[in-house]
KOLZATI-428453 format. One line per 2 residues: number of its first residue (from 1); their letters; for each residue x, y, z of N, C-alpha, C, O. Coordinates in steps of 0.1 Angstrom, whole numbers. Example, Ala and Ser with C-alpha at 12.3 -4.5 7.8 and 13.67 -1.06 7.14 Angstrom:
<recs>
1> AS> 132/-57/78/123/-45/78/132/-33/78/142/-33/85; 128/-22/71/137/-11/71/129/0/79/134/11/80;
</recs>
This chain:
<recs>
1> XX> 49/-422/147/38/-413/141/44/-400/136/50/-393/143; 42/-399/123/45/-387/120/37/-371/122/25/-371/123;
3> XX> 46/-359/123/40/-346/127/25/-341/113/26/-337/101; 21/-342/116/11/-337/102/15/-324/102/18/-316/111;
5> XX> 13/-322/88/20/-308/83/1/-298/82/-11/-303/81; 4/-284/81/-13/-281/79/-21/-281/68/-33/-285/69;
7> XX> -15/-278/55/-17/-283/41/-16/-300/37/-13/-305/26; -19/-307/46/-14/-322/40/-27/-326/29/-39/-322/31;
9> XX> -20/-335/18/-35/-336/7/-40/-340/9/-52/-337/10; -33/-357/16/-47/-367/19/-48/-370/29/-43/-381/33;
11> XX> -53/-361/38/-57/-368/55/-55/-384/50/-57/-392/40; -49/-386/68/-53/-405/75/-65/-407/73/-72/-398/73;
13> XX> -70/-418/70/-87/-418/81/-82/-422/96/-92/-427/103; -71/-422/102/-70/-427/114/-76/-411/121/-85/-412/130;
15> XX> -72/-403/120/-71/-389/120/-89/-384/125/-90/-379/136; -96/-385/120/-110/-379/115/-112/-372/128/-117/-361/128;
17> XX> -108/-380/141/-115/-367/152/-107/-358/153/-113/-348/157; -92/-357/149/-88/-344/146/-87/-338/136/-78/-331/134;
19> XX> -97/-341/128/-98/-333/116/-108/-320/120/-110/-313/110; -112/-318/128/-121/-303/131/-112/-294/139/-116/-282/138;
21> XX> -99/-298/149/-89/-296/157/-83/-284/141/-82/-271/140; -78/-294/132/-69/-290/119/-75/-281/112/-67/-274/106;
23> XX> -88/-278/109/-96/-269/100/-94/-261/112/-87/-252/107; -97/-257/127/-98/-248/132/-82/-235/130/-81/-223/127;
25> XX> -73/-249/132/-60/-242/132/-54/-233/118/-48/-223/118; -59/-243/104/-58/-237/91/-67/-224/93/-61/-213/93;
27> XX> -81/-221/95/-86/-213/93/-81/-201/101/-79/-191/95; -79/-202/113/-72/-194/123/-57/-187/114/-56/-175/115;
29> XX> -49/-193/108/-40/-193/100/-41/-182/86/-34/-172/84; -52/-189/77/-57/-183/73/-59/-166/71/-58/-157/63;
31> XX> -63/-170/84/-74/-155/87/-64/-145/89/-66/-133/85; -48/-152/97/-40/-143/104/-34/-136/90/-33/-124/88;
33> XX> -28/-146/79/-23/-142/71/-33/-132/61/-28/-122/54; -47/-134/60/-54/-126/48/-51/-112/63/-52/-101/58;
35> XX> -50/-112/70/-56/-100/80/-36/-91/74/-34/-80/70; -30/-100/77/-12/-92/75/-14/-85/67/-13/-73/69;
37> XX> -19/-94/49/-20/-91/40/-25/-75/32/-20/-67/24; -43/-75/44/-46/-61/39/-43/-53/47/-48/-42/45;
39> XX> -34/-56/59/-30/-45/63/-12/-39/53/-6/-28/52; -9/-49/49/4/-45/41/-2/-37/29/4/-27/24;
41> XX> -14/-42/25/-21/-35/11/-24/-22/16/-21/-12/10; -31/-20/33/-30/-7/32/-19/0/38/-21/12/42;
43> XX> -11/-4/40/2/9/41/5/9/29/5/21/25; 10/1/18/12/6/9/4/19/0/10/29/-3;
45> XX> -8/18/-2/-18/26/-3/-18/37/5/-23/47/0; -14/36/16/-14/49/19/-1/54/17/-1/67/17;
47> XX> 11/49/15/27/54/12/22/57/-2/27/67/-6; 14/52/-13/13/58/-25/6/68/-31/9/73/-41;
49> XX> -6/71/-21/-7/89/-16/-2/95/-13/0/105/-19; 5/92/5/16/105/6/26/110/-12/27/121/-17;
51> XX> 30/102/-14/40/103/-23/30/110/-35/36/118/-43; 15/107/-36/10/117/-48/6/131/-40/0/140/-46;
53> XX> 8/131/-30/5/143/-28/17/150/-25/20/160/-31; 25/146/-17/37/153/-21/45/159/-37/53/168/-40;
55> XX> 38/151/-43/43/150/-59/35/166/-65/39/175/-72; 19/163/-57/18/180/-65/17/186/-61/13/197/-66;
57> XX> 21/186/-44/33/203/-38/41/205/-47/43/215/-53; 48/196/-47/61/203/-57/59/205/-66/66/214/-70;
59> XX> 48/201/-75/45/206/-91/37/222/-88/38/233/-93; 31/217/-79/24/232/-76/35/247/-71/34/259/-74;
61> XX> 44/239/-64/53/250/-60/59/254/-71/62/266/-74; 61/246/-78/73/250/-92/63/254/-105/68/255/-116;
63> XX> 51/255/-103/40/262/-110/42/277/-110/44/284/-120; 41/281/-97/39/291/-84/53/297/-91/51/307/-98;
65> XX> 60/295/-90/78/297/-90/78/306/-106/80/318/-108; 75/296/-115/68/298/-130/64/308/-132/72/315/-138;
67> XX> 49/314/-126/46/323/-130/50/333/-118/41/340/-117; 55/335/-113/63/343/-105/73/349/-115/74/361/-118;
69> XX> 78/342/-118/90/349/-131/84/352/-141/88/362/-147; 73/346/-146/68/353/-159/60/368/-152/59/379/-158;
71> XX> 56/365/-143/51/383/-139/65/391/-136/65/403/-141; 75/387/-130/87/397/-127/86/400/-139/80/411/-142;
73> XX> 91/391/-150/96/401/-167/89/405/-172/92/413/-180; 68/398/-170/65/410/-177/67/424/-169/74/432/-176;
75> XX> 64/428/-160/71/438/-153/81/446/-155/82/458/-156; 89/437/-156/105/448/-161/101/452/-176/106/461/-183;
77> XX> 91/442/-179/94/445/-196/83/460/-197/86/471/-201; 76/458/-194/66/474/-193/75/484/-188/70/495/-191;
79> XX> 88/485/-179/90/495/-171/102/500/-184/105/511/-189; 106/485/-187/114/492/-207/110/502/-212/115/513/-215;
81> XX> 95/495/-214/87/503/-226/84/520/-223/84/530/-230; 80/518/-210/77/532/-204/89/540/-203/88/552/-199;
</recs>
């Protein structure tokens, strides 16, 4: 007798009382893999926010940095003029 695989196409008909045994096990199967699945979907999702938000600290810091220097020289530049 061979092992039945869980995907097999065409059931035995020798089989039929363990065919509710086999839907239990696929669906069980199923379920575990759609469940891995959205949990991989949400870590990634959330690893691709950290990363957008990290992304506009630094734009923001180097915003910050920016006009930090454009106020230092206008500054120096009025103390020229004066």
């Amino acid at each position: 007798m061979e092992t039945p695989t869980l995907f097999e196409l065409n059931p035995l008909a020798e089989k039929n009382e363990s065919d509710f045994g086999r839907l239990k096990i696929q669906t069980c199967i199923r379920e575990m893999n759609n469940e891995r699945m959205s949990r991989q979907s949400q870590n990634e999702t959330q690893a691709r926010r950290y990363a957008a938000i990290a992304r506009l600290r630094r734009r923001r810091h180097e915003a910050d940095e920016v006009d930090h220097e454009y106020w230092v020289r206008r500054r120096n530049n009025l103390r020229l003029l004066d």
